[in-house]
C-alpha positions in Angstrom: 76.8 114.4 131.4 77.6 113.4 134.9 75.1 111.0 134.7 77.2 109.1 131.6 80.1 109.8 133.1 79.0 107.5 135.9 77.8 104.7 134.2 80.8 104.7 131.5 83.4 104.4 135.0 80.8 101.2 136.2 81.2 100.1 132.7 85.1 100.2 132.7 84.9 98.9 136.3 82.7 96.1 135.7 85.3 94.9 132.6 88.2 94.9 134.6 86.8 92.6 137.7 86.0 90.1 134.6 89.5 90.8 133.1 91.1 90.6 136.6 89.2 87.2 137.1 90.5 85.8 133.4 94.2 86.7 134.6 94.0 85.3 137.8 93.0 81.7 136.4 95.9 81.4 133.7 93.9 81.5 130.9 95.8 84.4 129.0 98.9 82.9 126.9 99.7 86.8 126.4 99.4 87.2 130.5 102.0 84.1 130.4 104.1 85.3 128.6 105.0 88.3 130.5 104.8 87.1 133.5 107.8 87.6 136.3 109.4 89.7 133.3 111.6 93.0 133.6 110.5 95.6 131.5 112.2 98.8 129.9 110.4 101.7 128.5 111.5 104.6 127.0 109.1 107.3 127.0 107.4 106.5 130.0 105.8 110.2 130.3 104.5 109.9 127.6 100.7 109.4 126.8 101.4 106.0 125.1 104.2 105.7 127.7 101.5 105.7 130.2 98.5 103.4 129.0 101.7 100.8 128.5 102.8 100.9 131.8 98.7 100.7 133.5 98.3 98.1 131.3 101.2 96.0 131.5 100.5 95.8 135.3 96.9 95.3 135.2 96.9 92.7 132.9 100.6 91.3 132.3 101.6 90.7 135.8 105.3 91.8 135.0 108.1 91.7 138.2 109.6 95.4 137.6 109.2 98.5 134.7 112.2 100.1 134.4 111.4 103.7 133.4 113.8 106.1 130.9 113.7 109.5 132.7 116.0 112.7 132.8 115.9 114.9 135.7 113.3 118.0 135.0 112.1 121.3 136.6 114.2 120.1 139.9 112.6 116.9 140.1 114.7 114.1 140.2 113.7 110.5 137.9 112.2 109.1 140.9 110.4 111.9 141.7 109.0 112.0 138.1 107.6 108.5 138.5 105.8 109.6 141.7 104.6 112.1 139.7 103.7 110.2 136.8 101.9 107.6 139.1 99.5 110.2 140.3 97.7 110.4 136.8 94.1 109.2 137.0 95.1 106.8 134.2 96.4 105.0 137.1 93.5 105.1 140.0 91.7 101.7 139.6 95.7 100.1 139.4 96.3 101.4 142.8 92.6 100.3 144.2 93.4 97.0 142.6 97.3 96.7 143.3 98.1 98.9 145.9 102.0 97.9 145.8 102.8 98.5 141.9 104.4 101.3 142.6 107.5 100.1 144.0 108.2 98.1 141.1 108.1 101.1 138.8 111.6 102.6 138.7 112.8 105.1 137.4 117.1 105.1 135.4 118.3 108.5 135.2 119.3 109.1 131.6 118.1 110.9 128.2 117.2 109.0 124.5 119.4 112.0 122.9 122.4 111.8 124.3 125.4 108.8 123.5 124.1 105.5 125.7 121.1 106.8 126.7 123.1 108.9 129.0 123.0 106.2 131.0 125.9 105.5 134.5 127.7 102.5 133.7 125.9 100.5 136.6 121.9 101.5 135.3 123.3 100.4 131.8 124.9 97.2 133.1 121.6 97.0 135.1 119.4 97.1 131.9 121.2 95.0 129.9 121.2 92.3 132.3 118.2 91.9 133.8 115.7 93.8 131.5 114.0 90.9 129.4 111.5 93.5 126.9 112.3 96.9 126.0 109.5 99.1 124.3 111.1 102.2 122.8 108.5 104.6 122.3 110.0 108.2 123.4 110.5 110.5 120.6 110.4 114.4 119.8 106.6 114.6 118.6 107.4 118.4 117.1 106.4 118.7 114.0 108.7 121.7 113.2 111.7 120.8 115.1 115.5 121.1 114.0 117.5 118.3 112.1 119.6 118.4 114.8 117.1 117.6 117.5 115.4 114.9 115.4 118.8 113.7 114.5 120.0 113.0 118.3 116.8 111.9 119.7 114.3 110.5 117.0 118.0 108.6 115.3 120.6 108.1 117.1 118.1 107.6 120.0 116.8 104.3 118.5 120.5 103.6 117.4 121.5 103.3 121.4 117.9 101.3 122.0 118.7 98.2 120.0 118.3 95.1 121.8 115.3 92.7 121.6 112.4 95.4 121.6 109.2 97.0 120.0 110.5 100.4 118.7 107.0 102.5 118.1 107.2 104.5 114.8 104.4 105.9 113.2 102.2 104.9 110.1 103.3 108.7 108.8 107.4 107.3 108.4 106.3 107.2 104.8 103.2 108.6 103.7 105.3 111.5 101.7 103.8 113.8 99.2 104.7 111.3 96.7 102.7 108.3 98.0 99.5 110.4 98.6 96.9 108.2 97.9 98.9 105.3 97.4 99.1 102.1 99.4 101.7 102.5 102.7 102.4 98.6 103.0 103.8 97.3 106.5 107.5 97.0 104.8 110.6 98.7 104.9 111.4 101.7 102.2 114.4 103.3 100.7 115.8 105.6 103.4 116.2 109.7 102.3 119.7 109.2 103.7 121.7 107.0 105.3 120.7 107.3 108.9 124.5 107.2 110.8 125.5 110.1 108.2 122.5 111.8 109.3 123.8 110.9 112.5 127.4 112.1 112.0 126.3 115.5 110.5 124.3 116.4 113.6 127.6 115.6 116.0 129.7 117.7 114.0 127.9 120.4 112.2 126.7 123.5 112.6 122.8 123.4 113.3 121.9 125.8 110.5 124.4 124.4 108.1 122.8 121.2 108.4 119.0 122.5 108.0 120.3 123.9 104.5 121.9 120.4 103.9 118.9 118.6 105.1 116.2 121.1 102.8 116.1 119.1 99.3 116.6 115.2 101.2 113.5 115.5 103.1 111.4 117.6 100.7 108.8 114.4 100.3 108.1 114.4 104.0 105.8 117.0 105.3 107.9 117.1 108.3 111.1 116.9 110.8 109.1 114.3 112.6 107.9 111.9 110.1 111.3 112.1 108.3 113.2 111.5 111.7 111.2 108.6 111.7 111.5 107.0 108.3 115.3 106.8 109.4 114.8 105.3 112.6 113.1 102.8 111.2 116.1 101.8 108.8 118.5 102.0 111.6 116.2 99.0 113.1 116.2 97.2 109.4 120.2 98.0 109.1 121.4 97.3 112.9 119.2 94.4 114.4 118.7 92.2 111.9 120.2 89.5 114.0 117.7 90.5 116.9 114.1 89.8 118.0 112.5 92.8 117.3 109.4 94.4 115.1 108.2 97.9 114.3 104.6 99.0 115.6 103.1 102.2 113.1 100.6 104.2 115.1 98.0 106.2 113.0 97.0 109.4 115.0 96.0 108.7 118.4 93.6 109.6 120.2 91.9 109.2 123.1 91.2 105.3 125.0 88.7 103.8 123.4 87.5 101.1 126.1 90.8 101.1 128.8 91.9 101.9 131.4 88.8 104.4 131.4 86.4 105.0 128.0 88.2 108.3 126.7 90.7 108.6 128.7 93.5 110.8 127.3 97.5 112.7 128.7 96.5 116.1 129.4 99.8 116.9 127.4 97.9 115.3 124.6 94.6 117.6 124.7 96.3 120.0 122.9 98.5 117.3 120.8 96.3 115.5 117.5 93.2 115.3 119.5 93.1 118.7 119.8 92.0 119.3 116.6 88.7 117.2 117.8 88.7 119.1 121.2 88.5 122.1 118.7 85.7 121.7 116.5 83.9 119.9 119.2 84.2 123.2 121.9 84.4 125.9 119.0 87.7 127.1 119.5 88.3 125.9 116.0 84.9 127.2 113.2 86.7 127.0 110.2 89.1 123.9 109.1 90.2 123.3 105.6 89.6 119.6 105.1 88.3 117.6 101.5 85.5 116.2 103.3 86.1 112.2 101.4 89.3 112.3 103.4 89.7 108.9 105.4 91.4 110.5 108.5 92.9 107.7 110.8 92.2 107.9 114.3 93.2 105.2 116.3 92.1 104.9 120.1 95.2 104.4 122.5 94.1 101.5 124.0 93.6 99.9 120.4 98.0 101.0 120.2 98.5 99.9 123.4 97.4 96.5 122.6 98.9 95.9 119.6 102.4 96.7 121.0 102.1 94.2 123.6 101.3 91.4 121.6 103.8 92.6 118.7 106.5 91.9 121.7 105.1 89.0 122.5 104.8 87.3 118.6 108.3 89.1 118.0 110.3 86.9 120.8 109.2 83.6 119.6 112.2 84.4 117.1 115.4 84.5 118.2 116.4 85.8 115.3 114.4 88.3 112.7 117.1 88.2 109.5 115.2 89.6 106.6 111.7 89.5 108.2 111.5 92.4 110.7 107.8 92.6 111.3 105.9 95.9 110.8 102.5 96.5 112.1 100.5 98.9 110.4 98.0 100.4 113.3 95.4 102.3 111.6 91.4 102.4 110.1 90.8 101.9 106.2 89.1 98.9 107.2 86.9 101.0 109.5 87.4 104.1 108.1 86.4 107.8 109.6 85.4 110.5 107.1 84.5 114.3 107.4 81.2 115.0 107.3 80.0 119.0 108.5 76.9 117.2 109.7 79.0 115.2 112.0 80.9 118.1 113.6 78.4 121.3 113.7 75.9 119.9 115.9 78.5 119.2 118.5 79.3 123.0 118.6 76.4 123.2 121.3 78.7 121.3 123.5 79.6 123.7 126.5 82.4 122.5 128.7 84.2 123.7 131.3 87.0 125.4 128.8 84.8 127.3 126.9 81.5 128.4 126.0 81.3 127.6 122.2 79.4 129.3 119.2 76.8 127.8 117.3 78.1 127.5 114.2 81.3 125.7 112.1 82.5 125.4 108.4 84.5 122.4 106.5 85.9 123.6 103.2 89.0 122.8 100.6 89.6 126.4 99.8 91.5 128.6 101.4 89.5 132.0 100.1 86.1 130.3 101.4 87.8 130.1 104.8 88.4 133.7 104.6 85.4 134.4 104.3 83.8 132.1 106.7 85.9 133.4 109.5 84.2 135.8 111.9 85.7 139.4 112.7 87.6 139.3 116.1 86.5 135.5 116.6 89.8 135.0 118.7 88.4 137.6 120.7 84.8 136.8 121.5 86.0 133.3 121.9 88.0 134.7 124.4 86.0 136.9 126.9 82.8 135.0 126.2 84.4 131.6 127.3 86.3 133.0 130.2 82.9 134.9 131.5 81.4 131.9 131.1 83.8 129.3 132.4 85.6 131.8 135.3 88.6 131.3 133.3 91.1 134.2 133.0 91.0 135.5 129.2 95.0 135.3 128.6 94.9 131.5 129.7 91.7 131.0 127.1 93.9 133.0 124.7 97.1 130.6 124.8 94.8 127.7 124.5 93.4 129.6 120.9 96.9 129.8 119.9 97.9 126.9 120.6 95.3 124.7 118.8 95.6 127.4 115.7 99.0 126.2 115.7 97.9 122.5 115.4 95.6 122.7 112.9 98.1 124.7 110.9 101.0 121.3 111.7 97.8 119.1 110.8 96.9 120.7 107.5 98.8 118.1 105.4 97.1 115.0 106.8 93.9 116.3 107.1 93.8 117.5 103.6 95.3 114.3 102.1 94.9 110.3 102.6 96.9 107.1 102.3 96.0 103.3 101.5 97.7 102.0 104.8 97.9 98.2 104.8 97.2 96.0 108.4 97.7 92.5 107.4 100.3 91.8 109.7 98.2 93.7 112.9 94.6 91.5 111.8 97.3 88.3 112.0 98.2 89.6 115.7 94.3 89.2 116.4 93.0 86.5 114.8 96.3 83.9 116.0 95.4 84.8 119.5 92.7 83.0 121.9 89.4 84.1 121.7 90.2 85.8 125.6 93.3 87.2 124.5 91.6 88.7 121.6 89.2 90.2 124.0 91.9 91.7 126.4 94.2 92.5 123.8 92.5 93.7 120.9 94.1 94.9 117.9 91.4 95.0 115.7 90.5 98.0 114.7 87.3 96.9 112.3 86.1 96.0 115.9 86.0 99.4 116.6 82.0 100.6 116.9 82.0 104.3 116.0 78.4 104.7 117.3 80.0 103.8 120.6 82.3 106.3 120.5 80.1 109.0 120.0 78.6 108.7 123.1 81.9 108.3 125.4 83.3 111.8 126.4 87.2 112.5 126.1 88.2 112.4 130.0 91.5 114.0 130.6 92.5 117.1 133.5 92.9 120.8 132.9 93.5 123.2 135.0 93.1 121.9 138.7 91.7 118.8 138.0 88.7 120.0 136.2 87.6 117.2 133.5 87.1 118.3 129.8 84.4 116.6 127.8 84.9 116.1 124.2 82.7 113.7 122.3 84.3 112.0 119.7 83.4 112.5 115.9 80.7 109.5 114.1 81.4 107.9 111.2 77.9 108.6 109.5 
């Protein structure tokens, strides 16, 4: 493994001294156009958050990234950027451009509360010198109150609104309802309107309005999808009359190509990925899945991309007036089935987590699962991975739990599919440059799954121990 670890950094290397050498002669109308620009991000700490903010310096050439931070575990915003710079996502920037940093800066506020919860001067500051704004922080819990959803997933995009990408997710609408239907890259009828959603969560009692809230988002399998769908019409309802576009993420996983080949948030391990990370370490033997399934993976680099030239196609408009762009980011046209043959094998992977067993089981029914299940699994997992690995046996035990859990939060979109439309994304490729298209790729039939197989998931555990997880095949 070290050995392909090696050549896949040379490989990523290698790209970027060309990519570097593309910027550096003006060839890149996308480069151009973000060139000397301010930029705002919410969600900064994020793992989309992050491959944004590497790229947009690597490759954009931007002035100054303003970043959305509250203060956190006695750390100030500032010293949450520090922190946030130190992730290896960021290494070859600070080889390459040793002085980014100090024009990454952190504005003390929070998405949840009334204007950000922004001082009067960083808000004045903002609006007057920041010329993009990508919103892409949310509440990613799957089971979290209305309330929470309500203030931050909501109202949060409500006190965005300015001439931005705001970063949904392909799942805003792929309810019970539409299972197996086509999800188009269009607005839909909203559960509720989203300021009386709003209103309720200012004023009423948090159980009071889970009760209320029970039957209006029965179609969604979840407080984060149907958080969503709403934010999405506060953008069709409040900026009509701005420049803006909606970018619909798939599940993400781990970089495909950039900044690294499997590069992923160590937050993220244990986010949608870590169902992968599961089957391909044997924490996770059993998963109910319908093994036709399309499940739609998308690499972050692939997202990343696609949200940088959405902002850049969305300002040539000074106005979007019935045409707000959505951009569907996902694979039916290169799509990723389950297969038991493609996961089993992989359960000889030994890592630095855990030791494994040699066996795994993909089934619909819930009584076959039974069945397959081991006695005491979660404890032999257990002590034989942390004899194995020198990892203590309650740490080992949390990550079992944890990665249960997600399979359990996963269990609707792994058992059921969608006919997500693109055509708007595959316009973002093809009406770019042939070396735009290449360092800004949104093409997701360009994708080569037999790559991917062989690139390992980087990411840090632990004290900077790497975790290698090989990515499913599409065959």
């Amino acid at each position: 493994m070290s050995e392909l670890m090696l050549a896949l950094e040379k490989e990523a290397v290698n790209r970027q001294h060309d990519v570097a050498n593309i910027i550096a002669s003006g060839a890149s109308s996308v480069e151009k156009f973000y060139s000397g620009t301010n930029v705002f991000v919410t969600g900064g700490s994020g793992f989309l958050g992050k491959q944004l903010l590497e790229k947009l310096f690597r490759c954009c050439n931007v002035n100054k990234v303003y970043l959305l931070l509250r203060a956190k575990k006695g750390k100030t915003a500032q010293q949450r950027v520090k922190e946030i710079l130190q992730d290896p996502v960021f290494d070859s920037l600070h080889n390459r451009k040793s002085k980014f940093a100090d024009n990454v800066l952190a504005v003390s506020g929070d998405v949840s509360e009334v204007k950000l919860g922004l001082s009067a001067s960083d808000w004045e500051l903002i609006t007057g010198q920041v010329n993009i704004i990508f919103h892409t922080a949310a509440t990613v819990n799957f089971n979290e109150s209305m309330k929470v959803v309500a203030l931050t997933n909501v109202r949060g995009t409500r006190e965005i609104l300015r001439s931005i990408v705001h970063v949904s997710t392909a799942y805003s609408h792929a309810t019970h309802s539409r299972v197996g239907r086509a999800v188009k890259e269009q607005f839909y009828d909203s559960p509720v309107p989203p300021n009386a959603f709003i209103d309720m969560a200012e004023t009423i009692d948090e159980s009071k309005l889970e009760n209320m809230m029970q039957q209006v988002k029965a179609d969604w399998p979840n407080a984060y999808s149907f958080s969503k769908a709403l934010g999405e019409e506060i953008v069709r309802s409040e900026a009509e009359n701005l420049p803006i576009s909606i970018v619909r993420p798939a599940i993400v996983i781990s970089s495909y190509r950039e900044p690294l080949p499997g590069w992923i948030d160590p937050m993220n391990s244990l986010g949608p990925s870590g169902l992968i990370l599961g089957l391909m370490t044997g924490i996770i033997h059993v998963l109910r899945t319908r093994q036709n399934i399309v499940l739609s993976l998308v690499p972050a680099d692939l997202v990343t991309n696609t949200t940088l030239v959405a902002a850049c196609e969305t300002a040539k408009a000074q106005t979007n007036k019935d045409n707000i762009k959505i951009y569907n980011i996902t694979n039916n046209r290169n799509p990723l089935l389950w297969y038991l043959s493609s996961i089993t094998p992989y359960h000889k992977l030994r890592t630095q987590v855990c030791s494994g067993f040699e066996f795994g089981y993909c089934g619909s029914r819930k009584e076959q699962l039974r069945f397959y299940v081991p006695p005491r699994s979660k404890i032999m997992f257990c002590v034989l991975s942390g004899i194995a690995s020198r990892h203590k046996v309650w740490i080992l035990l949390n990550i079992y739990e944890k990665v249960n859990k997600l399979t359990s939060a996963l269990d609707f979109f792994i058992n059921n599919d969608w006919k997500f439309q693109d055509d708007n994304t595959l316009s973002l490729h093809k009406n770019m440059s042939s070396i735009d298209r290449d360092i800004f790729n949104c093409d997701i039939a360009t994708l080569d799954r037999r790559e991917c197989i062989k690139k390992p998931t980087i990411t840090n555990w632990g004290n900077n121990k790497g975790i290698l997880l090989l990515h499913l095949p599409s065959y």
